[in-house]
C-alpha positions in Angstrom: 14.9 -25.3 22.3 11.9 -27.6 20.7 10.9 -27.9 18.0 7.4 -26.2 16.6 4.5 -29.3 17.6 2.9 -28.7 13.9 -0.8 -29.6 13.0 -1.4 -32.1 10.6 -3.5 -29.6 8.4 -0.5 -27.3 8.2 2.3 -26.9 6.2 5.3 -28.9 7.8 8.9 -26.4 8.1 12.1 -28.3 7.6 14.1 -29.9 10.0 16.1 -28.3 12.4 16.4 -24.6 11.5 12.3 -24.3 12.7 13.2 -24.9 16.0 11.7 -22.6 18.5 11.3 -21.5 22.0 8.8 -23.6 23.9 5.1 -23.0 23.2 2.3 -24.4 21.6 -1.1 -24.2 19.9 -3.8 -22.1 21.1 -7.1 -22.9 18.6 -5.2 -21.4 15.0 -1.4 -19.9 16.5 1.3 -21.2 18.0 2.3 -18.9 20.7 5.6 -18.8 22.6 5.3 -19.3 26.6 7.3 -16.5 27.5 8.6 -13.2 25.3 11.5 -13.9 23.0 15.0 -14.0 25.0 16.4 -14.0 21.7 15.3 -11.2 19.5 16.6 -12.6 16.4 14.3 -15.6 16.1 11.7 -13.4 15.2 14.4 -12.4 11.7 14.5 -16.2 11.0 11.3 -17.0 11.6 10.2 -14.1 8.4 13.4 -15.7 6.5 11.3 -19.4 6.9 8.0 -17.5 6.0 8.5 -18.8 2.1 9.2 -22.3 3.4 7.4 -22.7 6.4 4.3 -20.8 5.3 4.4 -19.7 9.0 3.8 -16.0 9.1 5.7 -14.7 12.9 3.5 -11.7 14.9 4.8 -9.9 17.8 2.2 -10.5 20.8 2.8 -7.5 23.4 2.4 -7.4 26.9 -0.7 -6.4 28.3 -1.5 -5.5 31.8 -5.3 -5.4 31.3 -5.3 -9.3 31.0 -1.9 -10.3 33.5 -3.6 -7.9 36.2 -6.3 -10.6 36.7 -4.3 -14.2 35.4 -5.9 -13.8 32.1 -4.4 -14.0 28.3 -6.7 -12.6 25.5 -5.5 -15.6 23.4 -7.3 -17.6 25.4 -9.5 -15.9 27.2 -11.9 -13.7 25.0 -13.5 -14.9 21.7 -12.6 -14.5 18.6 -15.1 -14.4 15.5 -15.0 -17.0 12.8 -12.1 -17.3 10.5 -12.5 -15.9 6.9 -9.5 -16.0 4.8 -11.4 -17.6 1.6 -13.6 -14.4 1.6 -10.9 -11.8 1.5 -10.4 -11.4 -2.4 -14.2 -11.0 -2.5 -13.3 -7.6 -0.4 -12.3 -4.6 -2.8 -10.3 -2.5 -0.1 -11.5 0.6 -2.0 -14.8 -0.2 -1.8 -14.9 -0.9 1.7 -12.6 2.0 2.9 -15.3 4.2 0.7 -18.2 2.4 2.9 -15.8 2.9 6.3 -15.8 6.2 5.8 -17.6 8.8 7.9 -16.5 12.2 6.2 -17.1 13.9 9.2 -14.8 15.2 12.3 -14.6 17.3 15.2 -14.7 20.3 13.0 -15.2 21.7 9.7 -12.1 21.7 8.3 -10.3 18.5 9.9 -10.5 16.1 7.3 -9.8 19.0 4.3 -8.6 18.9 1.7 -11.4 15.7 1.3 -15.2 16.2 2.4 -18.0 13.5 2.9 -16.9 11.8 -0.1 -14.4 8.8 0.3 -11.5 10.4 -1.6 -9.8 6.9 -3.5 -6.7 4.7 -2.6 -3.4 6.4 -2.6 -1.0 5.8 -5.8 0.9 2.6 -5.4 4.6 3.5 -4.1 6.7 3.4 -7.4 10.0 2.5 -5.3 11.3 -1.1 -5.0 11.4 -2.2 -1.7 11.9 -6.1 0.2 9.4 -5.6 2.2 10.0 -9.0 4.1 13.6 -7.5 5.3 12.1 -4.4 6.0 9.5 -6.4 8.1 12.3 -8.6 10.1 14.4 -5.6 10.6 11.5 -3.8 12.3 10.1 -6.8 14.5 13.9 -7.6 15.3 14.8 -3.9 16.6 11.2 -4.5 18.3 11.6 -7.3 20.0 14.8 -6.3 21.2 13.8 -3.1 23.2 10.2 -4.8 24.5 9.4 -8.4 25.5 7.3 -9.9 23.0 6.0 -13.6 22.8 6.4 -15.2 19.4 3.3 -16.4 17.5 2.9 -18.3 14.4 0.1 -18.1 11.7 -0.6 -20.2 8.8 -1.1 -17.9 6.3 -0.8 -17.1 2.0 0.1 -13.3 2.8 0.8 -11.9 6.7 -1.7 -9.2 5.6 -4.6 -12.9 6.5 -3.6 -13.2 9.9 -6.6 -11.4 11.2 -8.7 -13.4 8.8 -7.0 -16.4 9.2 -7.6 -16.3 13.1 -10.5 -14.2 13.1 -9.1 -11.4 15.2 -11.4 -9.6 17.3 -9.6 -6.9 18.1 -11.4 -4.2 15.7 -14.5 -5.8 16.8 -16.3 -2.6 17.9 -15.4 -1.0 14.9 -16.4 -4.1 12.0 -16.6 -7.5 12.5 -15.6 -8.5 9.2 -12.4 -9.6 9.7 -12.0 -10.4 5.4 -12.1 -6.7 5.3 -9.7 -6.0 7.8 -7.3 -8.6 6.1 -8.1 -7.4 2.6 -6.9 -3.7 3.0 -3.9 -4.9 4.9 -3.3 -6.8 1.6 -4.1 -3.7 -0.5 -1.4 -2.0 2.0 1.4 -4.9 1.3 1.0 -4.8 -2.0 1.2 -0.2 -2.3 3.4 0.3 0.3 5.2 -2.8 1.5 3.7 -2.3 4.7 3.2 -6.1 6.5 1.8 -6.8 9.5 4.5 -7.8 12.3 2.4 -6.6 16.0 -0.6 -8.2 17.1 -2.3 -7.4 20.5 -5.7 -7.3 21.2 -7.0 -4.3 20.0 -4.1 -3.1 18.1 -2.0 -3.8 15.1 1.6 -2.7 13.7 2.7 -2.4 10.3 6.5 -2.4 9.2 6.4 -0.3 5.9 9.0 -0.5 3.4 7.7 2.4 0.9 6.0 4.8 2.6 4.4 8.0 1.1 7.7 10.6 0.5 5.2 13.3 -0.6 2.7 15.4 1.8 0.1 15.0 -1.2 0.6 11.1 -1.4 0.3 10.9 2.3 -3.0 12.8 2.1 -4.8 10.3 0.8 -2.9 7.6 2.8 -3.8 9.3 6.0 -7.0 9.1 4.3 -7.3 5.4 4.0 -5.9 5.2 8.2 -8.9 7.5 9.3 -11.2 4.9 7.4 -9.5 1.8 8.7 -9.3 2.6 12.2 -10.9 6.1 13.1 -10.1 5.4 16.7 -6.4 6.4 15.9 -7.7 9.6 15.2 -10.4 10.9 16.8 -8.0 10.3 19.8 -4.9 12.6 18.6 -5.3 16.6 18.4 -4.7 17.8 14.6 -6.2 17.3 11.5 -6.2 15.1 8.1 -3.3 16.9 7.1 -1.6 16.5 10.5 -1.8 13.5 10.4 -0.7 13.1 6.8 2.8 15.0 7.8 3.1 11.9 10.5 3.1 9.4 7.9 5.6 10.9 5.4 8.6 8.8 5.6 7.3 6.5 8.4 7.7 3.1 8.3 6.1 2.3 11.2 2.0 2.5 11.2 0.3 1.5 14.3 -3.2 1.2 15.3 -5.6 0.6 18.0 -9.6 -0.1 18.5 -11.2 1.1 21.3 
């Protein structure tokens, strides 16, 4: 075990509870050399998150980039960081200009039509989503290898800000955006970023939408966020909407 090498314009963790499995710095993330052997580091690396103002991301495998030696890390670009422009982003607003308001047919986005229908109602349950989140990336980690990686971040909804994550990149490069309606999504449904590969993104969510109609306009904001996820699964808005009733697990992935 070492201990994290920390940059000096970083907040420094305490003492020997940050110690980690060997890795270091690429550019703005520490990144562990090889997937966690110990799943429960990810669990105390989100209890240190208030402290260490080190947010932990699950990086998975992928065989696009080991097939030829590479790591995306390292070896594809990533656009320029932007975390002081995310409150400048109203998520509504930019879900609203995201969205297409048409499909594959005329009736797969009913009951909404070309019009951007509004955010979904803020979930009125209490939830910690931070447990929520280290209970997810802890069952995770312990049924796939993962590497570790570490952002310095406010909220874990800046990490693709704060790095300027790429991975949406043929979809919108403003990466505020991105991190601004994950923070919109912290905030309504305790739902916190805990997977990042490089086109993809998971979400633990504490408070998901218990209704069909609240889900509506959840699934809503998804198809606007990443339209990828569903222009390439069969069903409709309202499909799609029963899906996310009760699930605390969103996913999603850029082509």
């Amino acid at each position: 075990m070492t201990v994290i090498p920390l940059r000096p314009r970083l907040r420094v963790p305490t003492a020997r509870e940050d110690q980690l499995p060997p890795g270091r710095w690429h550019d703005r993330i520490w990144v562990s050399d090889e997937p966690l052997s110990l799943p429960d580091q990810y669990l105390h690396c989100v209890r240190r998150f208030p402290n260490s103002g080190l947010w932990p991301v699950l990086i998975p495998p992928d065989g696009r980039f080991a097939s030829a030696g590479e790591d995306w890390i390292d070896d594809r670009a990533f656009f320029r960081p932007a975390v002081e422009q995310i409150a400048a982003r109203d998520p509504a607003a930019v879900l609203a200009q995201w969205w297409r308001g048409e499909c594959c047919g005329p009736d797969c986005l009913a009951p909404f039509e070309s019009t951007f229908p509004g955010l979904a109602r803020r979930s009125s349950r209490r939830c910690d989503a931070l447990a929520a989140a280290a209970s997810k990336g802890l069952l995770l980690a312990s049924v796939r290898p993962y590497r570790l990686g570490l952002v310095n971040v406010e909220h874990p909804a800046d990490v693709p800000a704060a790095l300027g994550w790429a991975g949406a990149g043929n979809w919108t490069q403003d990466v505020a955006a991105i991190s601004a309606v994950l923070r919109s999504w912290e905030e309504r449904f305790g739902a916190v970023l805990i997977v990042l590969g490089f086109d993809a993104l998971q979400l633990s969510v504490a408070a998901a939408p218990t209704t069909q109609e609240r889900a509506q306009r959840t699934a809503a904001e998804h198809i606007s966020f990443c339209p990828d996820n569903f222009r390439g699964q069969p069903g409709s808005l309202r499909d799609l909407a029963g899906g996310l009733v009760g699930n605390q697990l969103w996913r999603f992935w850029w082509d």
